[in-house]
C-alpha positions as CSV (number, residue, x, y, z in Angstrom):
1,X,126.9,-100.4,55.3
2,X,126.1,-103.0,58.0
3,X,124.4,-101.6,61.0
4,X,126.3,-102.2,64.4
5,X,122.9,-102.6,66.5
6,X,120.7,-105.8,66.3
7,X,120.7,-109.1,66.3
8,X,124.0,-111.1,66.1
9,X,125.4,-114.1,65.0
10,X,128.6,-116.0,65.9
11,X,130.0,-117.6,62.7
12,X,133.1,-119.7,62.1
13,X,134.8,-117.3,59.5
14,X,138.7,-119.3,59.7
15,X,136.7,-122.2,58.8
16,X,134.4,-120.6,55.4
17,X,137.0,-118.3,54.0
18,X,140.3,-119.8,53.0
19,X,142.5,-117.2,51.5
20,X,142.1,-118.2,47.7
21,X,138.2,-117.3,47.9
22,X,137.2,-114.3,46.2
23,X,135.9,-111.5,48.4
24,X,134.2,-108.9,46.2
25,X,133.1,-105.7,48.2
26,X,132.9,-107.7,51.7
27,X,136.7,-107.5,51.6
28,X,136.4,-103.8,52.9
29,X,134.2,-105.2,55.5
30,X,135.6,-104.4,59.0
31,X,135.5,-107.2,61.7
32,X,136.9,-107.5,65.6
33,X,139.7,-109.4,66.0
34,X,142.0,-110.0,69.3
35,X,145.7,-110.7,68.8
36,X,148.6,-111.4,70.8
37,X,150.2,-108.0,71.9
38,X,153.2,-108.8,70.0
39,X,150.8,-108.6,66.8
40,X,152.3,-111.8,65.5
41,X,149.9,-115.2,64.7
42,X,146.2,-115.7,64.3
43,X,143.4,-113.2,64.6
44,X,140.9,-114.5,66.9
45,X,137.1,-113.9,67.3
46,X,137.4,-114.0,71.0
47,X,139.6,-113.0,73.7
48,X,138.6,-116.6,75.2
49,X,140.2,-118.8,72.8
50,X,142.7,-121.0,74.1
51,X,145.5,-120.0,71.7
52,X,145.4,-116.6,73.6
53,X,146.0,-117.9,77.1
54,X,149.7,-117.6,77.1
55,X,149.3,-114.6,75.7
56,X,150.7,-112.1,77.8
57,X,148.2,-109.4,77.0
58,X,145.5,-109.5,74.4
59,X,144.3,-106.6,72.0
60,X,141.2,-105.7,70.3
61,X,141.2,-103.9,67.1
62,X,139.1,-103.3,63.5
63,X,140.7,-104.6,60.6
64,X,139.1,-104.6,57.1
65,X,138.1,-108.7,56.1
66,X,140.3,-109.0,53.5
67,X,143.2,-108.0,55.7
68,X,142.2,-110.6,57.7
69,X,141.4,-113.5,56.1
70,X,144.6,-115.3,55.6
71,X,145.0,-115.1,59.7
72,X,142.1,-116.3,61.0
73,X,142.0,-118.6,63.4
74,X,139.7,-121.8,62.3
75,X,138.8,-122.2,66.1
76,X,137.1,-119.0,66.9
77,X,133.8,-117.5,66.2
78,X,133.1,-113.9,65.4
79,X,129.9,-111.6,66.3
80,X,128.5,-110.3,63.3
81,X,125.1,-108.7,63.1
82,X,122.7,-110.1,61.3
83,X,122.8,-107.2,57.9
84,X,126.7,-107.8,57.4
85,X,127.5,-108.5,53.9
86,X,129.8,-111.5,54.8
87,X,126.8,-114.1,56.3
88,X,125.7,-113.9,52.7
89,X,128.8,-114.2,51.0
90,X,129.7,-117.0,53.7
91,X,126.7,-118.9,53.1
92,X,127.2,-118.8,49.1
93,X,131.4,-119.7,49.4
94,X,130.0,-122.6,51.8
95,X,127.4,-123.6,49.3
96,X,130.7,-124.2,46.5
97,X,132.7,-125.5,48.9
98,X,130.6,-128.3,50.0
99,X,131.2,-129.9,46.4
100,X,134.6,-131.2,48.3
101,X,132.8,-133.5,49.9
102,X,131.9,-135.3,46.9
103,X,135.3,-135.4,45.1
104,X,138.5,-137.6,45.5
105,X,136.5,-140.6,47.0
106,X,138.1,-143.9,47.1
107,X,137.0,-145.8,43.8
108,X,134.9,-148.8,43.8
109,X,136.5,-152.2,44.5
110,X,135.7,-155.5,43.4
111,X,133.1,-156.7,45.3
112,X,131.2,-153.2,45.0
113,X,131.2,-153.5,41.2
114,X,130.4,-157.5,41.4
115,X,127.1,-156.5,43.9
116,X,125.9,-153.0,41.1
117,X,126.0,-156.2,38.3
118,X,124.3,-158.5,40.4
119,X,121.5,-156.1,41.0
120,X,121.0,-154.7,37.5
121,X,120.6,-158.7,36.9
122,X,118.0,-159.0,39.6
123,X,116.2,-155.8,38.5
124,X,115.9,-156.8,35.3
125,X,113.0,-159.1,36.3
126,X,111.3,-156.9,38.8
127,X,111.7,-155.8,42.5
128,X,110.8,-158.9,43.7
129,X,111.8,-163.1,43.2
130,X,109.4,-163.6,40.5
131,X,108.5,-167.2,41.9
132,X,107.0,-165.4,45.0
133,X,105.2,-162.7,43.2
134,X,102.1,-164.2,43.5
135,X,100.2,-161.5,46.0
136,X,97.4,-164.2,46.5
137,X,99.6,-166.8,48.4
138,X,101.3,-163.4,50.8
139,X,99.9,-164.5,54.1
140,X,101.2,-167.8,54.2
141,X,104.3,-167.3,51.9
142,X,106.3,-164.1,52.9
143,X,107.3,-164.9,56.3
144,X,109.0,-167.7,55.2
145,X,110.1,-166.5,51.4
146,X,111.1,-162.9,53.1
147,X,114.1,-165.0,55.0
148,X,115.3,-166.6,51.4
149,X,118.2,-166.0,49.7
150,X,116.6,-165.1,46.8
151,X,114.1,-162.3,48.6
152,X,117.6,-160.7,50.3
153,X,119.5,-160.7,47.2
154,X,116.4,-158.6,45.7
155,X,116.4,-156.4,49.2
156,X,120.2,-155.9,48.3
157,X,119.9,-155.1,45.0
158,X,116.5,-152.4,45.7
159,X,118.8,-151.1,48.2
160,X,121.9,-150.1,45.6
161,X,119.2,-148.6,43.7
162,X,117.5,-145.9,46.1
163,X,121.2,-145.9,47.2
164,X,122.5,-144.7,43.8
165,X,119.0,-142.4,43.1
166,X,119.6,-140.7,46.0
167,X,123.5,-139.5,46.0
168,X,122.8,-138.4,42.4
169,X,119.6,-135.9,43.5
170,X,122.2,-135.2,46.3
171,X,125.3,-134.5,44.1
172,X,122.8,-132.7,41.3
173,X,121.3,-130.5,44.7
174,X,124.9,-129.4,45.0
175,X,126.0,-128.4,42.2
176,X,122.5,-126.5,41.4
177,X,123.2,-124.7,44.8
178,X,126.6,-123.7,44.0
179,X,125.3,-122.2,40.7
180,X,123.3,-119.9,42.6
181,X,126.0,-118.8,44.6
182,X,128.0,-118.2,41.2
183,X,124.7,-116.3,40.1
184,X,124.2,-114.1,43.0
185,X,128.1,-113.0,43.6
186,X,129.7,-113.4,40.1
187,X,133.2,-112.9,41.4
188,X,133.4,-116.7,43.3
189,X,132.9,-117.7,39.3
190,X,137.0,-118.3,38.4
191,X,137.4,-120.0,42.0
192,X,134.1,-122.1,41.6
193,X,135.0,-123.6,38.1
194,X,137.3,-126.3,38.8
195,X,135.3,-127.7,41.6
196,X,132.2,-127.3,39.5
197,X,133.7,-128.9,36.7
198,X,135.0,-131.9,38.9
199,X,131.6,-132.4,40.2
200,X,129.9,-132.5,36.9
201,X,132.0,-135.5,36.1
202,X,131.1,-137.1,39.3
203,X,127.5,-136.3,39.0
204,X,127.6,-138.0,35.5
205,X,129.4,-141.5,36.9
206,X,126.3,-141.7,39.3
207,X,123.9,-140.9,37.2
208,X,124.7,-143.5,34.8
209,X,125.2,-146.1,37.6
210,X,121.7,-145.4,38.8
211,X,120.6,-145.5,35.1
212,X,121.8,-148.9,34.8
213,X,119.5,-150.2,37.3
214,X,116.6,-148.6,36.0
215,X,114.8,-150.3,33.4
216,X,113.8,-148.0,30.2
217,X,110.8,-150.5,29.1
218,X,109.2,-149.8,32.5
219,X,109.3,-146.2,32.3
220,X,107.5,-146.2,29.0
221,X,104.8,-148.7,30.1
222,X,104.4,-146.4,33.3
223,X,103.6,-143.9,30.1
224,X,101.2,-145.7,29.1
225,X,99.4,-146.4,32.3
226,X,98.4,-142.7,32.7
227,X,96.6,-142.5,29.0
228,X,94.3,-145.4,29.7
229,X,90.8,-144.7,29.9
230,X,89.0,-144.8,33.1
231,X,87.8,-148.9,33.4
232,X,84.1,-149.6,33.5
233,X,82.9,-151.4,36.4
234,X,81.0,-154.5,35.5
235,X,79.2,-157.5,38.0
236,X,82.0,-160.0,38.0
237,X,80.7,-162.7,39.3
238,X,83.7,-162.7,41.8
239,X,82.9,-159.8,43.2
240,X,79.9,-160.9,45.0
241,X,81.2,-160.9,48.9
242,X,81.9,-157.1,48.1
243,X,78.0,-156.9,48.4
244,X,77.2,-153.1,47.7
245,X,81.1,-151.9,48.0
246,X,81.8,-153.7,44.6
247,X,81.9,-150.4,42.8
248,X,83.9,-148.5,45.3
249,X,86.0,-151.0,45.3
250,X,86.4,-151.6,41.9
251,X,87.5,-147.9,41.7
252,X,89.8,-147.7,44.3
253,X,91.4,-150.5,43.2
254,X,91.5,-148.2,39.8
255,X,92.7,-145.5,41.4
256,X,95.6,-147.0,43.5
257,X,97.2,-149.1,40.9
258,X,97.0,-146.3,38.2
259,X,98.2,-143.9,40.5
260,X,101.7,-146.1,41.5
261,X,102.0,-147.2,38.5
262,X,102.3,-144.1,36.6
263,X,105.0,-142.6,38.8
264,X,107.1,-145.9,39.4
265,X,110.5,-147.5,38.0
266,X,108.9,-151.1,38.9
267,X,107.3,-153.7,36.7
268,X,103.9,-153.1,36.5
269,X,103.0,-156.4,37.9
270,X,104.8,-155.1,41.2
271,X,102.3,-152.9,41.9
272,X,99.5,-155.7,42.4
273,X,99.7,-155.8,46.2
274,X,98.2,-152.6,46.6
275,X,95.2,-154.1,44.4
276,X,95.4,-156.8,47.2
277,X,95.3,-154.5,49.9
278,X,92.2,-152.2,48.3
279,X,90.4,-155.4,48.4
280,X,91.9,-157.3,51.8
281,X,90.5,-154.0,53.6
282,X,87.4,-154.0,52.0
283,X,86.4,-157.5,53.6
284,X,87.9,-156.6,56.7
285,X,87.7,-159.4,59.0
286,X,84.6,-161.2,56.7
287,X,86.0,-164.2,54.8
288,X,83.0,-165.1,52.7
289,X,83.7,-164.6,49.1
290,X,87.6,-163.2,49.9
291,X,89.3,-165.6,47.8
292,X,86.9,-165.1,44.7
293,X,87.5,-161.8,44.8
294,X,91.1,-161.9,44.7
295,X,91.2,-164.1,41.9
296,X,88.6,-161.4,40.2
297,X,90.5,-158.1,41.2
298,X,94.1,-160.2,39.6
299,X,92.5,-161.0,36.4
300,X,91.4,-157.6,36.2
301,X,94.9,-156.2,37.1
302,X,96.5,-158.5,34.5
303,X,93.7,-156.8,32.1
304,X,95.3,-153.8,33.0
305,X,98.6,-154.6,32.5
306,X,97.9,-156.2,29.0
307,X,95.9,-153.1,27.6
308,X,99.2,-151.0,29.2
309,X,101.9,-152.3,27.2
310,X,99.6,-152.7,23.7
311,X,99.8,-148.9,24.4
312,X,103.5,-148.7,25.0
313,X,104.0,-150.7,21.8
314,X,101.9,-148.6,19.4
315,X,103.5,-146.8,16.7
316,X,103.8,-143.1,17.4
317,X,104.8,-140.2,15.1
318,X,107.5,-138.9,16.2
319,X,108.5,-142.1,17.6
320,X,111.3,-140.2,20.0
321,X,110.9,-136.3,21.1
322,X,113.9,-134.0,22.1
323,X,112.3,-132.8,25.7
324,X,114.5,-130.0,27.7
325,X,114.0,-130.1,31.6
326,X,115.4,-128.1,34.6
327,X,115.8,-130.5,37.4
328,X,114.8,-129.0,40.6
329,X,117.0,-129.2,43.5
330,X,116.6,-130.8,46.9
331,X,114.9,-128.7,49.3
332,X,116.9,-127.3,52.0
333,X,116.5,-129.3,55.2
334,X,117.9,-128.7,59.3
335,X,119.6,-131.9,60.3
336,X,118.1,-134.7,61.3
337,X,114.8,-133.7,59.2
338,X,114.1,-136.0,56.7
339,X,114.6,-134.8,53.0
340,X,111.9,-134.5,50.4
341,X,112.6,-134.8,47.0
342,X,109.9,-132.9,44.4
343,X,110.8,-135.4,42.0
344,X,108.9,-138.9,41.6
345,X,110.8,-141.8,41.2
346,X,109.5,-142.6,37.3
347,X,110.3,-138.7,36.5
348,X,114.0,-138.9,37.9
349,X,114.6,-142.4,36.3
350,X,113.5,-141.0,32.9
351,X,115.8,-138.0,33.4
352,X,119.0,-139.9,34.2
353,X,117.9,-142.9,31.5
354,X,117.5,-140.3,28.7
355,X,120.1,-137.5,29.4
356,X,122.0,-136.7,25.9
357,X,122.9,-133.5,27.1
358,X,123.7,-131.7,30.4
359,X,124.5,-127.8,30.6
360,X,126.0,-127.6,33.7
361,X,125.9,-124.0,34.3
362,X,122.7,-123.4,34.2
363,X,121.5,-127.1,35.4
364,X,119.4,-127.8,32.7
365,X,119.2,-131.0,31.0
366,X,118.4,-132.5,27.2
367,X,116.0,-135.9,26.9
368,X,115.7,-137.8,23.6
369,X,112.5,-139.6,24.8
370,X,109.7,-142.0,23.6
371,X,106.2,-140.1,22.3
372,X,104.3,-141.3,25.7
373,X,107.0,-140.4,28.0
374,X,107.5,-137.2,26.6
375,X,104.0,-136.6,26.9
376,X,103.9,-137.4,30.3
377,X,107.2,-135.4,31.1
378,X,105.2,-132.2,29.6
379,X,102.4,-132.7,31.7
380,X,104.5,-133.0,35.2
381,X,105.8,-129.2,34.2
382,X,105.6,-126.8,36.8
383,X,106.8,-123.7,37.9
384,X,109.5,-125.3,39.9
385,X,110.1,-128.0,37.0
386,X,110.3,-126.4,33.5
387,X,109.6,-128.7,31.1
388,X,109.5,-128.2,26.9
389,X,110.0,-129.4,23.4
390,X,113.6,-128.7,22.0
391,X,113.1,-128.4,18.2
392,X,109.6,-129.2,17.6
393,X,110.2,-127.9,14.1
394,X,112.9,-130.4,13.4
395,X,115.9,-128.3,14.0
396,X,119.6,-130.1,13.2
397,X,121.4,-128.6,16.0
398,X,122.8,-130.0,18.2
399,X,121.6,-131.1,21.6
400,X,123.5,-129.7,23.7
401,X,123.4,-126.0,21.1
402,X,119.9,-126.4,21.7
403,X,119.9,-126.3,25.6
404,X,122.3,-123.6,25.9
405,X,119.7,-121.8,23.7
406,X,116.8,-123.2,25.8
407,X,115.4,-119.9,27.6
408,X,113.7,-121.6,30.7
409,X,113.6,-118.3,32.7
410,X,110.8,-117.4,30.8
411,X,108.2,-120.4,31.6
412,X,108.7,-120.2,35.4
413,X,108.1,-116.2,35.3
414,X,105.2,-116.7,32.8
């Protein structure tokens, strides 16, 4: 039983509960409601509210939720304290609800699919006009290049793409939260289906539009990037203007092309401005030797590059692995704070490329995958990311048999 001293909170109860929602044991629930003396109309959370003022005389009165619920007035707040077993049940009915949002949107026109097609076309040769690519000509060229035609169809056509990557981790948040809702009061389960059902089809449409502006071939050579060996450092000749921070240099340079590149839907070669930058800051303001070491640090990146996608093309047995992942939600965020999504961009693209199967209850998902990026999918697991092998014995089941048999409880409570 709730307690009736404590801390209170003034919630919007005409406008959570509709009278189809399920109300389990919180239907016995008494509340305070004030009516009209003639006992007719809304029940209101306040003697204030402005339907009441022609009220002749108002009354107070308990009355058991479910009683209630099909008379309350959407404009009103009630004071509940803070152990009642409807903020709970509010919260989780909001959480299914919410899925509204997301459902009988206006399709795409003309012009909207004409712009996704353009962009996938664009994409397909980077992130960036590949006549301008050249990080070595920046300072004189992007000013004037960034105003082209060519650089805003590209800003356009990077823009769809976080656009569609981030109402699918938005739409997938959703429907993991209204799951847990499900989980944790069983009975919203027959009144949850449909909309959950609805959303699942939505939630496929957008991943597969973000999916077609993700390149698979980069994803793979991203792979690839993480199993090379550590480079050597050696005494280019071009290094010399680095004097004694040649080395440190050399490995920063390493580290922070490695480190994008692995975790990145671009084109490798997109990464080598921050190779540019390592080196721009180690100069500083000295000029003497600057340009030779540019040239050095981009034959060294194209080295890079090269040894990368030998990697991505070498035969592996199996070729292709059946991976199973749980795709974690969005964190929960107050408004205007900005979200952060525990995903990298290379690990969502690979789960919305790859998806053969999607269990939408428990929001788990089913990769057929190449060798590398199945080995680098197992190595991002984490408690809050389950990651494993679906038949590593070669099972013929199924996909989506496999995932409903998947028991990924029992890696994040190992």
């Amino acid at each position: 039983m709730p307690s009736n001293t404590g801390e209170l909170r003034h919630v919007m109860l005409g406008q959570i509960f509709k009278p189809e929602v399920p109300l389990g044991s919180a239907r016995d629930t008494p509340i305070t409601c004030h009516a009209s003396a003639t006992g007719k109309g809304k029940l209101h959370g306040s003697p204030e509210c402005r339907a009441l003022r022609s009220a002749a005389s108002v009354n107070q009165f308990d009355i058991p939720f479910g009683e209630a619920v099909e008379r309350l007035c959407t404009n009103c707040r009630w004071a509940l304290f803070t152990d009642s077993p409807i903020l709970p049940l509010g919260a989780a009915v909001n959480d299914v609800d919410s899925l509204t949002i997301w459902l009988d949107r206006d399709p795409e026109d003309e012009d909207d699919i004409k712009a996704e097609r353009d962009a996938a076309i664009a994409l397909s040769t980077g992130d960036y006009p590949p006549h301008t690519n050249d990080v070595g000509d920046a300072d004189e060229e992007d000013s004037e290049a960034g105003h082209d035609e060519e650089w805003e169809r590209y800003d356009r056509a990077r823009d769809l793409r976080y656009g569609r990557h981030s109402h699918w981790r938005r739409l997938h948040s959703y429907l993991i939260r209204s799951n847990q809702a499900v989980a944790d009061y069983p009975f919203l389960a027959p009144w949850a289906e449909g909309l959950q059902s609805r959303l699942t089809a939505v939630l496929d449409a957008e991943r597969r539009a973000f999916a077609d502006l993700v390149q698979p071939a980069r994803l793979l050579e991203a792979a690839a990037v993480r199993v090379l060996p550590t480079p050597q450092f050696s005494g280019d000749p071009g290094f010399a203007g680095l004097g004694a921070e040649a080395e440190k240099t050399f490995r920063r340079a390493w580290y922070e092309w490695s480190r994008r590149a692995t975790w990145s839907w671009q084109r490798l070669e997109d990464h080598d401005f921050s190779v540019y930058t390592v080196v721009s800051d180690a100069f500083g303001r000295r000029r003497k030797g600057k340009p030779e070491a540019h040239t050095a640090f981009r034959r060294l990146t194209a080295g890079w590059i090269r040894q990368a996608r030998e990697e991505a093309a070498r035969p592996a047995t199996p070729p292709w692995q059946l991976v199973a992942v749980k795709t974690p939600a969005l964190p929960r965020t107050r408004h205007s704070e900005p979200e952060r999504d525990p995903l990298t961009l290379w690990e969502a693209s690979v789960i919305a490329t790859y998806q053969v199967a999607f269990n939408r209850k428990s929001g788990t998902t089913a990769l057929l995958v190449p060798h590398l990026v199945a080995e680098q999918l197992l190595v991002c697991a984490s408690h809050d990311m389950p990651v494993q092998r679906l038949a590593p014995d070669g099972s013929a089941l199924p996909a989506g048999t496999l995932l409903e048999q998947w028991d990924h409880e029992s890696l994040t409570h190992s």
